[in-house]
C-alpha positions in Angstrom: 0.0 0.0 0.0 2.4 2.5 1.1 5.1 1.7 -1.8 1.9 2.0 -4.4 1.3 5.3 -2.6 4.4 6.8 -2.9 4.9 5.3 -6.5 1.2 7.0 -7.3 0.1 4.3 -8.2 -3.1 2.5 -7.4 -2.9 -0.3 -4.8 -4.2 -3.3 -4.7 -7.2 -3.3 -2.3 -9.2 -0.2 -1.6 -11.2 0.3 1.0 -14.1 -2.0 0.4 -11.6 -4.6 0.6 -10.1 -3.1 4.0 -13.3 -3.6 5.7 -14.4 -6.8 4.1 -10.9 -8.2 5.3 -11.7 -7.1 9.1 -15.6 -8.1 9.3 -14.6 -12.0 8.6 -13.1 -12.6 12.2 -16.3 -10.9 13.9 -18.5 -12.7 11.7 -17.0 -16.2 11.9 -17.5 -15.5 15.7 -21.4 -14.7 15.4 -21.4 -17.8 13.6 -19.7 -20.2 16.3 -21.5 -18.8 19.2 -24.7 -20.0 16.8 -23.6 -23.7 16.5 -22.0 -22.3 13.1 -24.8 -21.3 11.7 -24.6 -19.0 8.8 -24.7 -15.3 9.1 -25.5 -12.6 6.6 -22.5 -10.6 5.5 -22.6 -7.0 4.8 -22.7 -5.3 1.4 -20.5 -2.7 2.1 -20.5 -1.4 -1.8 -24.5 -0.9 -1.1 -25.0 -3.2 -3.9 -22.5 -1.8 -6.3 -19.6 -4.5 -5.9 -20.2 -5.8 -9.4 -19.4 -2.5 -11.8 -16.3 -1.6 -9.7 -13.4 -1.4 -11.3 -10.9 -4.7 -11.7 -7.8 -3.8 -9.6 -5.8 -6.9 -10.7 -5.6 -8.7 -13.9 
């Protein structure tokens, strides 16, 4: 991230991805303390995830 930054370049996760990364262990918690039941995950892009732009190829 920070060598992308200084390189002004773009990096390879954003900030949907940040906060997608950090909601799993939280998540996977809710789910254990429900005898591993599934749990909803948030849409953090508010339903846009599928027209952002590819990062990688």
């Amino acid at each position: 991230m920070i060598l992308a930054l200084q390189e002004n370049k773009q990096p390879d996760w954003d900030v949907y991805d940040s906060v997608t990364s950090a909601a799993i262990i939280p998540l996977t918690g809710a789910s254990v303390a429900d005898k591993s039941r599934p749990v909803d995950f948030p849409d953090f892009t508010k339903g846009k995830w599928g027209g952002r732009a590819k990062l990688y190829s």
